[in-house]
Every structure is written in C-alpha cells, then in structure tokens.
GUVEXSE-747062 format. One record per atom (N, C-alpha, C): x, y, z. Coordinates in steps of 0.2 Angstrom, whole numbers, padded with zeros to 4 digits, always signed. Atoms other than C-alpha are relative to their C-alpha. Example, Ala and Ser with C-alpha at 12.3 -4.5 7.8 and 13.67 -1.06 7.14 Angstrom:
residues 2
+0004-0006+0000 +0062-0022+0039 +0004+0006+0000 -0004-0006-0001 +0068-0005+0036 -0004+0005+0003 
***
This chain:
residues 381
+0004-0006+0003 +0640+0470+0872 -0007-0003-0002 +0006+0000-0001 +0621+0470+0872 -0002+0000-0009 +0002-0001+0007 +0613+0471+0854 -0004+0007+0003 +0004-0007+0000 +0602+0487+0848 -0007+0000+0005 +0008+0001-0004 +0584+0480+0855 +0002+0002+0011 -0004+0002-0008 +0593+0478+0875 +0002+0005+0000 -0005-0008-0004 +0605+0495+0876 -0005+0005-0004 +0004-0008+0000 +0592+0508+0869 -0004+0000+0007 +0003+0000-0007 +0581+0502+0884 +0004+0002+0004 -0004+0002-0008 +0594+0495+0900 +0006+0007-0001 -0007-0005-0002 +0610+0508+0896 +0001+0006-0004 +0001-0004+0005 +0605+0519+0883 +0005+0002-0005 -0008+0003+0007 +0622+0512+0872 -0003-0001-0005 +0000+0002+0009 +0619+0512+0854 +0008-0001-0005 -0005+0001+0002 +0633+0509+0842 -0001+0004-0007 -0002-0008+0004 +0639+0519+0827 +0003-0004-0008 -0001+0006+0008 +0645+0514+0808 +0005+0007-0005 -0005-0001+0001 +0655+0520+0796 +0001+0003-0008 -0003-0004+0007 +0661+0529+0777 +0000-0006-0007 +0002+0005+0005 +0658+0517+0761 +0008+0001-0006 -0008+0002+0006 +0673+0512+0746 -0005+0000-0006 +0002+0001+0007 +0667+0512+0728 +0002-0007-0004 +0000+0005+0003 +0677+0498+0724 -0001-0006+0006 +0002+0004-0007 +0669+0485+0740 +0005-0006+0001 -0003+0008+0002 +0678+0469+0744 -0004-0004+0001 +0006+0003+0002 +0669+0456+0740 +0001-0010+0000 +0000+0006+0002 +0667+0438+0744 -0005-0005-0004 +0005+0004+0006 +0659+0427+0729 +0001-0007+0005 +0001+0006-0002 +0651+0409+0733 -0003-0001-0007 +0002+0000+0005 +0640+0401+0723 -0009+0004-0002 +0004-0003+0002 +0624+0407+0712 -0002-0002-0007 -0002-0002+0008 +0617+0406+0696 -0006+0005-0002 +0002-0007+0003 +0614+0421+0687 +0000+0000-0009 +0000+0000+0008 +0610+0426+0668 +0005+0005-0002 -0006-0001+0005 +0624+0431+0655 -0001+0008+0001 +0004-0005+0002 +0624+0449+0653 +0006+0003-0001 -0002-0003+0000 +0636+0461+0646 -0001+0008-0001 -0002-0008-0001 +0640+0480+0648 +0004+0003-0002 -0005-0003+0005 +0649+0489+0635 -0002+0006+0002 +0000-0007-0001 +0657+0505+0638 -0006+0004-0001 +0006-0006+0003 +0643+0519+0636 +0004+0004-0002 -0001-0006+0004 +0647+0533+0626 +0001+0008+0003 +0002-0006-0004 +0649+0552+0631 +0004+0001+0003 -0002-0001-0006 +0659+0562+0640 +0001-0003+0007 +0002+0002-0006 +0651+0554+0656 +0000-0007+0000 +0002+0008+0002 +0651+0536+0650 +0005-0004+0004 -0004+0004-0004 +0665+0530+0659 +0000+0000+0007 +0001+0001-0009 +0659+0534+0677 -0006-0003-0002 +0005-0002+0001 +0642+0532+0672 +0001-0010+0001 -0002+0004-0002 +0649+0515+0668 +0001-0007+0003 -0002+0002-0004 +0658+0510+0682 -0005-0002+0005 +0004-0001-0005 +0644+0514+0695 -0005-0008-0003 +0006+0005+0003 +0630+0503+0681 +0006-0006+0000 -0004+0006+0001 +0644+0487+0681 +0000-0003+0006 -0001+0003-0008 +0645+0487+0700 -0007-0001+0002 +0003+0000-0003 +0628+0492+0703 -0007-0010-0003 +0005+0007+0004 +0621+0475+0690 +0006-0008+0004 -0003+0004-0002 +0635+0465+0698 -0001-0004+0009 +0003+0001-0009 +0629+0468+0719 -0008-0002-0004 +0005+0000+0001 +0612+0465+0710 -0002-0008+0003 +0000+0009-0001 +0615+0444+0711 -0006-0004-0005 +0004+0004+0006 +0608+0440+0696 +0001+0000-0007 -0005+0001+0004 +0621+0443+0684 +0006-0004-0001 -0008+0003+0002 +0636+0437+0678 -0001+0002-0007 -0004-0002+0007 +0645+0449+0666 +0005-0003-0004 -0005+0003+0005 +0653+0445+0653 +0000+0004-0007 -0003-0004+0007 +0661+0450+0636 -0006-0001-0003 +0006-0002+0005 +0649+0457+0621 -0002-0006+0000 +0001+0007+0006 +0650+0439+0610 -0005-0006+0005 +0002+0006-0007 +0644+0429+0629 -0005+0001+0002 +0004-0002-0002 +0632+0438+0634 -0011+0000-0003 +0008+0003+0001 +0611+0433+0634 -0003+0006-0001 +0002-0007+0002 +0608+0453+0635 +0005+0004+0000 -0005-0001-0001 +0618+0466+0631 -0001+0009+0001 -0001-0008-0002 +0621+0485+0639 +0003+0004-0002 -0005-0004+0003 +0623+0499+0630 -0002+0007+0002 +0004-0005-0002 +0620+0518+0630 +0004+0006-0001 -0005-0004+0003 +0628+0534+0629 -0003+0008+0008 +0001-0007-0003 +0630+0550+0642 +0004+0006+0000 -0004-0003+0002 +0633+0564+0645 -0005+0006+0002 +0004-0004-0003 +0628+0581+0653 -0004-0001+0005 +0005-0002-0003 +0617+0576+0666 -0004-0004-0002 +0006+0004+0003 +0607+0564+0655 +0003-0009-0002 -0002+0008+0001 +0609+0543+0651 -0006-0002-0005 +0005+0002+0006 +0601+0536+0633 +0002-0007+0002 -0001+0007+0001 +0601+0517+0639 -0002-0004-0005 +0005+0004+0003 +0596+0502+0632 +0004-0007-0001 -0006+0007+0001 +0599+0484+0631 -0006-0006-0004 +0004+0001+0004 +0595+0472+0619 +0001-0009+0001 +0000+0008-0002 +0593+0452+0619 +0005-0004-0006 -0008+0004+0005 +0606+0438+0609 -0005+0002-0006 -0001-0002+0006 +0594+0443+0596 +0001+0004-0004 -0002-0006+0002 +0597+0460+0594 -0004+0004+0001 +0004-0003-0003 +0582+0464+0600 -0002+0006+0004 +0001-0003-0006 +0576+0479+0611 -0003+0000+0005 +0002+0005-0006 +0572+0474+0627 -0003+0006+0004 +0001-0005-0005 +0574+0491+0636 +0003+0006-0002 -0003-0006+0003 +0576+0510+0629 -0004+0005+0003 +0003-0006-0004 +0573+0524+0640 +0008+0005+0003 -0005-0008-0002 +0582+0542+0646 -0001+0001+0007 +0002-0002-0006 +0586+0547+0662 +0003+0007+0002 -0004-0007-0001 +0592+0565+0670 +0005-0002+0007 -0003+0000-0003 +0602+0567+0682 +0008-0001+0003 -0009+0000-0001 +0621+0565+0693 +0003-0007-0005 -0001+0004+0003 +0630+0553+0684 +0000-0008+0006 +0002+0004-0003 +0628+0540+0699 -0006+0000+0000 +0007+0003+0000 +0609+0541+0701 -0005+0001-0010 +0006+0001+0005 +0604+0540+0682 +0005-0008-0001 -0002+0008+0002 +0616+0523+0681 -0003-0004+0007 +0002+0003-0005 +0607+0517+0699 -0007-0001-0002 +0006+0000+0003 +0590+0521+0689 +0000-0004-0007 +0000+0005+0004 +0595+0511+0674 +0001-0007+0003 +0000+0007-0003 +0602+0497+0685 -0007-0004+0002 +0005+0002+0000 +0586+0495+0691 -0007-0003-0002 +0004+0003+0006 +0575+0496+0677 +0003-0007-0004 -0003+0010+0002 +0588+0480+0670 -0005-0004+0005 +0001+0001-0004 +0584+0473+0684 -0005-0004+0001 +0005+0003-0001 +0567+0472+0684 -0003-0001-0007 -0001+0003+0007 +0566+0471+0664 +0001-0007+0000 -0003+0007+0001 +0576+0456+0665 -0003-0008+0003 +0000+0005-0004 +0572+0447+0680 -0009+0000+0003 +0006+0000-0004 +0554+0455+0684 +0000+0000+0009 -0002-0002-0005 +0562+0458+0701 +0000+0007+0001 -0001-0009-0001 +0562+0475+0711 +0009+0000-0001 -0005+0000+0000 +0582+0482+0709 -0001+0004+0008 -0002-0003-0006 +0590+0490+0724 +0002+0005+0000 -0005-0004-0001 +0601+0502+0718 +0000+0007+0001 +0003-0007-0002 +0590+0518+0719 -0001+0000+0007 +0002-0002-0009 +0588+0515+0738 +0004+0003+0003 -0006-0003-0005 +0596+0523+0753 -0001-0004+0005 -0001+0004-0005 +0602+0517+0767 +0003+0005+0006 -0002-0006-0004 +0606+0527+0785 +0002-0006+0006 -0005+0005-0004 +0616+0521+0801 +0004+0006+0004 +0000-0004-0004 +0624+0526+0816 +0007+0000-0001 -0008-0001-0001 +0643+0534+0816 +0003+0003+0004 -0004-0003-0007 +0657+0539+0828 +0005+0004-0004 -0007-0004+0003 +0668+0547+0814 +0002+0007+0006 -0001-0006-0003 +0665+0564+0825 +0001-0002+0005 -0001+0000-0007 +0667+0557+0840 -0008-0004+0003 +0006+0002-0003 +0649+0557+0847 -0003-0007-0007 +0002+0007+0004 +0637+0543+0840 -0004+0007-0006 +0005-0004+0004 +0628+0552+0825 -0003-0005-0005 +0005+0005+0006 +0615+0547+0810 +0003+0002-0007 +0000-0003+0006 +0621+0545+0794 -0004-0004-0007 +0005-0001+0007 +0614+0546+0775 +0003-0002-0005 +0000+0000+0005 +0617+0536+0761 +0000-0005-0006 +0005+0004+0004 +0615+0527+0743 +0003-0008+0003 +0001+0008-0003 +0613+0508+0745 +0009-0002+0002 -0005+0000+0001 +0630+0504+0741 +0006+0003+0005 -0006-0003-0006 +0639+0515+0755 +0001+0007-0003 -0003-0005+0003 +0643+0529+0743 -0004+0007+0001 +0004-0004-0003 +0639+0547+0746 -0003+0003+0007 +0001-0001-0008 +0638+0545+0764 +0001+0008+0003 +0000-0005-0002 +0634+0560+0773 -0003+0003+0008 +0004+0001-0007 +0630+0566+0790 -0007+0004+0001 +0005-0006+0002 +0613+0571+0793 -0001+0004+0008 -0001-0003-0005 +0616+0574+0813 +0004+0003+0001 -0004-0003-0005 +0625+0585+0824 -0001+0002+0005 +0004-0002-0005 +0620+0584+0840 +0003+0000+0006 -0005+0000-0002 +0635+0581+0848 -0002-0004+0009 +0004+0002-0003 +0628+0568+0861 -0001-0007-0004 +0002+0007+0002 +0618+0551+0856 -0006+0002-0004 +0006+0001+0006 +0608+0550+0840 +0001-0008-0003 +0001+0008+0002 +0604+0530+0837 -0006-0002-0003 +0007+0003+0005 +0589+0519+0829 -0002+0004-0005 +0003-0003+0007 +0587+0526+0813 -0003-0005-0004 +0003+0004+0002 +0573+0521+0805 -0001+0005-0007 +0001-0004+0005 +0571+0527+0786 -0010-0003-0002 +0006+0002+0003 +0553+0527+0778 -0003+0000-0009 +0000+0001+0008 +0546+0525+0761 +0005+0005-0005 -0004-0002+0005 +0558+0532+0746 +0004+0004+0005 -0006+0000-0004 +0569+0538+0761 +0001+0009+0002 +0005-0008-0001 +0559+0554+0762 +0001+0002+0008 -0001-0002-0007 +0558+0555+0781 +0007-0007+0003 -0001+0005-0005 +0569+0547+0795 -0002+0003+0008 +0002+0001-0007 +0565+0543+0812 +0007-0001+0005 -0004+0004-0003 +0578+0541+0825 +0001+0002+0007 +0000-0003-0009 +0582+0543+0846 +0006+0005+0000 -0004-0006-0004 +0590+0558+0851 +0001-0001+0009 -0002-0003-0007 +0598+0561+0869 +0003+0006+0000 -0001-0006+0000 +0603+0578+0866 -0004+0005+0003 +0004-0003-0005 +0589+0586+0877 +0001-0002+0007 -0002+0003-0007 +0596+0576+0891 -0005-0009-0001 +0006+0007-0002 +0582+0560+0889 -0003-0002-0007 +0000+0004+0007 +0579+0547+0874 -0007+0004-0003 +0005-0004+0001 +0567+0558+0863 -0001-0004-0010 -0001+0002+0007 +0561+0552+0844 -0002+0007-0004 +0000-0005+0003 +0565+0565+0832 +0000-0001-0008 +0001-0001+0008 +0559+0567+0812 +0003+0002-0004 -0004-0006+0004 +0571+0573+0799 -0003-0003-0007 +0002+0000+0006 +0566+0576+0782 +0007+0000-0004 -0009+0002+0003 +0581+0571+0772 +0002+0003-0004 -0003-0004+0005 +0581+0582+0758 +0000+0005+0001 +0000-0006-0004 +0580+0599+0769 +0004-0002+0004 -0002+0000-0007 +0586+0594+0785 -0004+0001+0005 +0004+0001-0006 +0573+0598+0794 -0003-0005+0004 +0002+0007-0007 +0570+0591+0812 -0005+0003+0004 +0005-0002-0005 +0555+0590+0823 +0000-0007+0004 +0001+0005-0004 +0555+0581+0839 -0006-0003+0000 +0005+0004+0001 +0539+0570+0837 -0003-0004+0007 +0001+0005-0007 +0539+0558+0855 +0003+0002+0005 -0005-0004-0006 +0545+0569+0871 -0005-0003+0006 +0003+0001-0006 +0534+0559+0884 +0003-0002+0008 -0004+0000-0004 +0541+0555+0902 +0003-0008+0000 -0003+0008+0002 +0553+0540+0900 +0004+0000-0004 +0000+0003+0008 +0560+0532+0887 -0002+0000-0005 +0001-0002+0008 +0557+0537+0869 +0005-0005-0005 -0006+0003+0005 +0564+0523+0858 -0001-0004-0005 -0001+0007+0006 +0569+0513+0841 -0008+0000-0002 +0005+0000+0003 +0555+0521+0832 -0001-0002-0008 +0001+0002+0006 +0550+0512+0815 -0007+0002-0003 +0004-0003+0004 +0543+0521+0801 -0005-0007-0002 +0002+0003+0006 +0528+0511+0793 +0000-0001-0006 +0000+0003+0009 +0527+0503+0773 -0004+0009-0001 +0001-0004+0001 +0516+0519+0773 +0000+0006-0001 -0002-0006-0002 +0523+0530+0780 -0002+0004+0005 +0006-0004-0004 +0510+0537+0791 +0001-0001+0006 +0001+0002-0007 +0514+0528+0809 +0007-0001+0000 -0005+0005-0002 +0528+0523+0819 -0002-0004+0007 +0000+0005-0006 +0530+0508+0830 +0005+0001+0005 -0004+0000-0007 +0541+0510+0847 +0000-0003+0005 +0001+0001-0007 +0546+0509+0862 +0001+0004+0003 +0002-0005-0007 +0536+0519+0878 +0000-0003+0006 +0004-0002-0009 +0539+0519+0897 -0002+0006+0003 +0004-0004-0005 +0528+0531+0900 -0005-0003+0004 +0004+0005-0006 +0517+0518+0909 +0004-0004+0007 -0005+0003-0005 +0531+0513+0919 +0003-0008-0001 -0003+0005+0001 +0535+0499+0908 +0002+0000-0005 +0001+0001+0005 +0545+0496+0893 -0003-0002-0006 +0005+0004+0003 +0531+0492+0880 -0001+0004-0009 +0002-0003+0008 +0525+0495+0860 -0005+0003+0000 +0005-0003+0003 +0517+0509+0855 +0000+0002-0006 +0001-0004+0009 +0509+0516+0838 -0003+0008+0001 +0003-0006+0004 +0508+0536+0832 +0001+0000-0004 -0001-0003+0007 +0508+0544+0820 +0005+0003-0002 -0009-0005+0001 +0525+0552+0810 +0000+0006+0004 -0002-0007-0001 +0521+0568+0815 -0001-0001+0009 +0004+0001-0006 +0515+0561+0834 -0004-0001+0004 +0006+0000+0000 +0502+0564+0841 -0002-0006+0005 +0002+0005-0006 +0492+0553+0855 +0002-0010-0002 -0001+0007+0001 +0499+0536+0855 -0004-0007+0004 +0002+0005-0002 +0491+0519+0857 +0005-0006-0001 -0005+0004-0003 +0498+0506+0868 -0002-0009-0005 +0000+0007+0002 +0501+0487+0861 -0002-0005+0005 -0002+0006-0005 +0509+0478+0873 +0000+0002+0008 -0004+0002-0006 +0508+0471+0890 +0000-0003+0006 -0005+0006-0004 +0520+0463+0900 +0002+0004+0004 -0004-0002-0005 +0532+0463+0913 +0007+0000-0003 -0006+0001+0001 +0545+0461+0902 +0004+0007-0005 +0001-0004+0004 +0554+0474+0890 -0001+0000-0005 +0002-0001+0006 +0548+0476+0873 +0005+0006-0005 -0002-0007+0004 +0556+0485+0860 +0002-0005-0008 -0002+0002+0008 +0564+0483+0839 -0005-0004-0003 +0004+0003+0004 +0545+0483+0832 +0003-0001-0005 -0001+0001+0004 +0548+0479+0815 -0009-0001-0005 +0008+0000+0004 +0530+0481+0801 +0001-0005-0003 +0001+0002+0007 +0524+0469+0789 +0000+0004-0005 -0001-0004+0004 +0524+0474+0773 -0006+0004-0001 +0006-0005+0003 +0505+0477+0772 -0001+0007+0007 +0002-0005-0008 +0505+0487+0789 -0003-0005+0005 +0004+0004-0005 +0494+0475+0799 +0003-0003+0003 -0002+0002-0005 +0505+0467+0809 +0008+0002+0003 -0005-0005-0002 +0521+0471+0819 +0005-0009+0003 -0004+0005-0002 +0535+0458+0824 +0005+0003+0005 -0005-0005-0004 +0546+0464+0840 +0003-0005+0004 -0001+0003-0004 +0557+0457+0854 -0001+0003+0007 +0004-0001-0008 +0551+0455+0873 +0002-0006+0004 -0004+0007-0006 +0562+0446+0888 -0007-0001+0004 +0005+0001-0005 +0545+0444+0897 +0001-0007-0001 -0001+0008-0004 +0549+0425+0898 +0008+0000+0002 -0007+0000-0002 +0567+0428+0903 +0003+0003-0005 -0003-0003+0007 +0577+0429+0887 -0004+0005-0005 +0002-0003+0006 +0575+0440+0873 -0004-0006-0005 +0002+0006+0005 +0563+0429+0860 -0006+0007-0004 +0002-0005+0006 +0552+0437+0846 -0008-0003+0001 +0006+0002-0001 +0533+0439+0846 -0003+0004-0006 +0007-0002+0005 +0519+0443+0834 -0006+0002+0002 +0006-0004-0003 +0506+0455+0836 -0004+0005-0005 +0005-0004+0004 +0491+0463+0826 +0001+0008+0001 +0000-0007+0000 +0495+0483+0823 -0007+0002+0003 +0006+0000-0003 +0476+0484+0829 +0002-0002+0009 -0001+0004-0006 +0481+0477+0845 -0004-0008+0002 +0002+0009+0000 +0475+0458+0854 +0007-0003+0004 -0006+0004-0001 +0486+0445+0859 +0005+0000-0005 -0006+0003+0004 +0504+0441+0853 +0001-0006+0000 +0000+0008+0001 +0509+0425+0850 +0009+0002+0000 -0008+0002+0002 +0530+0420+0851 +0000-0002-0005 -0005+0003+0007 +0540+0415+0835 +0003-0006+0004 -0006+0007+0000 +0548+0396+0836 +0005+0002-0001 -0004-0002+0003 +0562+0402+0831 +0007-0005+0001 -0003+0005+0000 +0572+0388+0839 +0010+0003+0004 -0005-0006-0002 +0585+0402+0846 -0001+0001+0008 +0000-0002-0007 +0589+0407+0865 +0000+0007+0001 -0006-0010-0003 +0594+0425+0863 -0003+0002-0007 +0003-0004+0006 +0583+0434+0848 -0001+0007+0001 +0000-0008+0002 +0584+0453+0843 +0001+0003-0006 -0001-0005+0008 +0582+0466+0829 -0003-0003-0006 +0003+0000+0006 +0569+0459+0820 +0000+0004-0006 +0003-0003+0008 +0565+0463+0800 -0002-0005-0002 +0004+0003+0003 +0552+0459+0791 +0000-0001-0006 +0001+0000+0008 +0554+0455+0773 -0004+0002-0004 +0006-0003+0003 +0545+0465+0761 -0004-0003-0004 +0003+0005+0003 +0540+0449+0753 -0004-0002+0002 +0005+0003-0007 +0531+0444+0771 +0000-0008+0001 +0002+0009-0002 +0537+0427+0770 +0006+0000+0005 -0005+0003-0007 +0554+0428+0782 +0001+0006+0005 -0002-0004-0005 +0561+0437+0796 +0008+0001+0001 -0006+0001-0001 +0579+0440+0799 +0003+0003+0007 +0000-0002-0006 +0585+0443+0818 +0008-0001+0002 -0006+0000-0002 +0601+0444+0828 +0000-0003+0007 +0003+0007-0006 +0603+0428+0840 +0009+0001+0004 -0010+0001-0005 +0620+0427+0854 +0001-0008+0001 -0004+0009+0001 +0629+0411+0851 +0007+0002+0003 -0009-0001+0000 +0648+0408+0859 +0001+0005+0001 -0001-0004-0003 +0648+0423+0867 +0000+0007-0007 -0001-0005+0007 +0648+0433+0849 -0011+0002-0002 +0004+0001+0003 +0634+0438+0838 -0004-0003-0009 +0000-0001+0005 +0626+0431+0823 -0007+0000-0003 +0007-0003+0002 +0612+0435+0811 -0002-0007-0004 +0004+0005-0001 +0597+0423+0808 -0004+0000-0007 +0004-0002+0006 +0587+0420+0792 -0007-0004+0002 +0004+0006-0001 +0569+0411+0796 -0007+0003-0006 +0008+0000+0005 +0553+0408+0784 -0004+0001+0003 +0005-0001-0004 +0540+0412+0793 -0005-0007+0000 +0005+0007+0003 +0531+0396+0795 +0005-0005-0001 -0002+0006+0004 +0545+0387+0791 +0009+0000+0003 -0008+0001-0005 +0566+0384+0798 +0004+0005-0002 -0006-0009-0003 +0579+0397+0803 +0007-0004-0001 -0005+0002-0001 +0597+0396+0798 +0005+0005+0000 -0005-0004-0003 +0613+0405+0805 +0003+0003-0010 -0004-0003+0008 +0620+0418+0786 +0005+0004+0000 -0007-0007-0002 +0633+0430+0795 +0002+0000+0006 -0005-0005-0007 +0644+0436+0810 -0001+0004+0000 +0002-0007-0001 +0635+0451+0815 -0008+0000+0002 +0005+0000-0003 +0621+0458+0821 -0005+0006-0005 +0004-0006+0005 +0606+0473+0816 -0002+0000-0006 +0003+0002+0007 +0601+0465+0800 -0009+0004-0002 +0006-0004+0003 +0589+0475+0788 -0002-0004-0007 -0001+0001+0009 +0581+0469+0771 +0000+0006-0003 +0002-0006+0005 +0580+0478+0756 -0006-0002-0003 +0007+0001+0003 +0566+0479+0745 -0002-0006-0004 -0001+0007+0005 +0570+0464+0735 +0000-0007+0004 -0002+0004-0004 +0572+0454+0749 +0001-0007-0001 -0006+0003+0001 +0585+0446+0745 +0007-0002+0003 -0004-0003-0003 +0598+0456+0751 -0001+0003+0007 +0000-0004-0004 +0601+0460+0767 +0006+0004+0003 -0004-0002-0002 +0611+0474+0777 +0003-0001+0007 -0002+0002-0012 +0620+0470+0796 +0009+0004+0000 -0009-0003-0004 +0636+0476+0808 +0001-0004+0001 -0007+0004-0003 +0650+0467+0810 +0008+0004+0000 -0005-0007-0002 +0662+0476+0820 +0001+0005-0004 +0001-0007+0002 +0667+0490+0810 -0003+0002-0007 +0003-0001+0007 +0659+0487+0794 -0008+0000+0000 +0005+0001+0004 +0643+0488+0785 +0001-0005-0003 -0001+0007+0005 +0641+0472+0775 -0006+0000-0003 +0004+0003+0004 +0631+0468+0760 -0001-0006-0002 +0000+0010+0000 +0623+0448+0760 -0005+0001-0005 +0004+0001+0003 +0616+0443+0746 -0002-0008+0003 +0003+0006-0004 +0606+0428+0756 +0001-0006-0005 +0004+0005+0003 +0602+0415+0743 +0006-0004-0002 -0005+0004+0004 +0621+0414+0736 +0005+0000+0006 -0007-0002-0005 +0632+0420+0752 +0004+0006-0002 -0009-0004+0004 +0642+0432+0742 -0002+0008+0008 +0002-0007-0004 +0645+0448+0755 +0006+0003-0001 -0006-0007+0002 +0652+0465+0751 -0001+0004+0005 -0002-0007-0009 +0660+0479+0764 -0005+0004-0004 +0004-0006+0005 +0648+0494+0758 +0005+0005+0005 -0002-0006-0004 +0654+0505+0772 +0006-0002+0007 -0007+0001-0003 +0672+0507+0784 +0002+0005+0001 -0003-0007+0000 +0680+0520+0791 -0002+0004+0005 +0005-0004-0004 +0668+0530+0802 -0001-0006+0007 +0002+0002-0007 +0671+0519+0819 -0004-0006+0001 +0005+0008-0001 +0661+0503+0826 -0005+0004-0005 +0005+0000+0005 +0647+0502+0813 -0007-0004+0005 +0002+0004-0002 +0631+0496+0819 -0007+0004-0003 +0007-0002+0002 +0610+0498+0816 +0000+0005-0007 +0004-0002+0007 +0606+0501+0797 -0003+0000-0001 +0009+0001+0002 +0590+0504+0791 +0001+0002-0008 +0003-0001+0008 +0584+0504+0772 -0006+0001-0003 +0005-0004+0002 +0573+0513+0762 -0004-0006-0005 +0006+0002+0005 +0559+0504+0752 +0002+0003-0008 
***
C-alpha cells in the first residue's frame, strides 16, 4: 500500500477511518507530570461533566491525578444546565482559576480543560480542537467530523464515491478535501457548521490534498493542469492559482509553517519520495536530510521547530519525528501523522485505528475504531 502523498496522484486510492470510544485504551510509558486532583463537580451534570474534565486533563500529558490530600492543584466546580462554575485552587488554597462556561456538557469540560491547561502549564490545551478523517463505515470512502478525542464523530459527506485529504482550517470553521464524485479529483470547501459545499479547484487534471493555511486565506495543493504533478497556492474560495514547483517528479502533501511563509512537501523528482522546502513566495527548494529513503505526509509543527512524516521501512509503515535542523527518530507504526496545536501531540493511522501519541512520553491512545481502515487525519488549530 502506497501512503496518502503517492495514491491521490498515481491511483486515485485514499484510505478511510473510523468511530471513537469515550473510554480510549491507553498505553502509559514514562513522563513527569504535576500532581493535580479532580473532585467530583457538583450539579445535576457534574458527573459527566466530570468524566469528560478527568480524561480530557489525563490525554493532556501533563498531569497525574491524584486524590484531594496529594494533589499540587486541586479541581473543583459545580454544573448544571448548560453552564460549568469551575475553579481550581493551588496546595495553598489559593485561586488559581475561576471562570463560567455555557454550554453541552462535553464542550464546557473541553473549555475548562484547556484554560487548566494553559493556567498551569502556560501551554496551549487541546481539548477544544477538532479533528476530521476519511471513513468506509458506509461503504464508500467519506470525510468525517470530530472532537479531538474521537467523540462525536459525525459524517460530513455523502458522496457516495471517493471524498479523501481533509484538510481542517483555523477553529475548524472550514474544511478542505478531494472529491471524485463528479467523475475527476475536484477540491471542495465545507463549512462545518452548516454543511455547505462549494467546489473551489475544478481545473483539467488532478485536483489534490488541498491544505488549509495558519490563516485561513490560501490553500496549498496538488495541480496537473500543466501536465505535471506540481504545488500550487489559491485562495479558500479559489480563484487564479499560482504555480510553486517545478519538476519532473510528482509533488504533493504541502504542509504550511506556522507563520505562512513557507511550505514543506513531498516530491520523487530524485527517484524516491524525499521532503523539500520552499518559500510560499516561490524561488528555489531545498531537500530535508532527513536521513530516510521513503518520506511522505509531512506536518509542520505549530511550534516551527519539527516536522513529523511517514517513512517505509520492512515493507510496513512508520511515522518519523525530526527537529528541524537537528535529528529524526522512528515514534509509531503508522503513517499520516498530524500535530495538534500544542505540538506535543500528534495524530496518525494505524490500520484501523486513529491513535493519540503524546511524543515526549510515548504514551498512545486509540481515539477512533469501528468505521473501517482509518487513515489521513487532519486537526484543527
């Protein structure tokens, strides 16, 4: 099996993903994390509300809960209706963090996780993000929708047909992703919260593995309208595109920095797939060392210091983590690796799962299963 960068171009195969568990299975290594305990909340709602805030400070990777008396900070709060009065206080007794949220009972404990999160750690959290991906539950390949976690998952196509490469954009407001439902790979725009789609990229060719900008405003792809696989930039909505690259090789799986200015992709123009760098302005590229025979499905860490890619070793797949500037090492069995905003955490496919890696410690949770081979996740800023 090809990765995602290789079958949007050569065979138009993309692969598909899959339904999320609440309670993930989870392998722990090591870490160290600050003390922190999570007393029931209060309320009606307080026992889901909870559940969700326990898991969501637990996948964070920068805790370890513990009972009231053990605990360095301690979570408390009360819900109920629709609303969350958090607060957490330090081993003095201190207030640390006292704020109200509205909302379902999952996303106002996904909004306090966060606020902890970044209260504590000065960290961004993750737990308000979304995350989208390609599924076979229905049979066809479709795009699906949802929170970081796996939960909530929901389909936002039905094209019956081949919908692949989703790419989500800031707060996860629009996605991007190829359609073949018109008969020929087409990049189509879905507004997440309506549903509304507009085909965006219909020129003659290839239309592929369009990546939303940090901004919002542009995407990156792949066009053979010039007759050769290659990277171009328009804009969300469209509109005249301007070419990158070019080779004799094919190019595809841009991936942005985080400011916009540059773009990281793969391109076999020297035989193999290997990884290059190149100014969103245009200019020359430059190759990645990356010290790998077989590189694909760059991401760029919103940090801008590493890159995470999917390399073929031993006839399998496995995903890569390098500093930029600095050494690469093998973190999973799988491939399509994304960050999160924290970039910490990354998400990738392995056979039928979604997995959660938290890089730094190893620990990985299933987020998503059920819904068929799994592959190409994207996450929301």
């Amino acid at each position: 099996m090809m990765t995602r960068a290789i079958c949007s171009i050569s065979i138009f195969c993309l692969v598909a993903s899959a339904w999320a568990q609440d309670a993930p299975t989870i392998t722990v290594r090591k870490g160290d994390r600050v003390s922190l305990a999570v007393t029931p909340l209060g309320g009606p709602s307080g026992p889901a509300v909870t559940k969700v805030l326990q898991n969501d400070l637990d996948l964070s990777g920068w805790f370890q809960l513990v009972p009231d008396a053990r605990g360095s900070y301690v979570v408390g709060g009360t819900a109920a209706d629709g609303s969350l009065q958090g607060r957490v206080t330090d081993s003095s007794g201190a207030t640390i963090l006292a704020k109200s949220y509205t909302g379902t009972d999952r996303d106002v404990a996904h909004q306090f996780a966060d606020d902890i999160v970044e209260t504590v750690t000065g960290n961004p959290g993750i737990a308000t993000t979304k995350i989208a991906f390609v599924g076979t539950a229905s049979g066809p390949k479709e795009i699906y929708f949802a929170d970081y976690d796996g939960a909530r998952a929901r389909r936002l196509t039905s094209d019956r047909s081949i919908s692949v490469a989703p790419s989500l954009g800031p707060a996860a407001r629009h996605l991007a992703y190829t359609g073949y439902h018109e008969g020929y790979p087409d990049v189509y725009v879905i507004d997440t919260a309506s549903g509304a789609r507009q085909r965006v990229v219909k020129a003659p060719g290839t239309n592929s593995g369009a990546a939303i900008s940090p901004d919002g405003g542009r995407m990156a792809l792949t066009m053979s309208k010039d007759g050769n696989p290659e990277i171009y930039i328009t804009g969300l909505r469209g509109g005249m595109a301007r070419r990158l690259t070019r080779t004799r090789g094919v190019e595809s799986s841009p991936t942005w920095s985080p400011d916009g200015s540059e773009l990281i992709y793969s391109s076999d123009q020297g035989g193999s797939p290997q990884l290059y760098r190149i100014g969103a302005g245009g200019g020359g590229a430059s190759m990645i060392a990356t010290g790998y025979g077989y590189c694909t499905d760059p991401s760029w860490s919103p940090d801008g210091k590493k890159v995470a890619f999917t390399v073929r070793s031993g006839g399998g797949f496995s995903v890569v983590v390098m500093e930029l500037g600095g050494g690469a090492r093998v973190v999973a069995s799988g491939q399509n690796p994304v960050w999160g905003r924290n970039s910490r955490h990354l998400i990738y496919s392995s056979g039928s799962n979604l997995n959660l890696l938290d890089v730094p410690n190893g620990r990985s949770t299933t987020i998503v299963s059920g819904l068929g081979k799994v592959s190409e996740p994207t996450w929301s800023l």
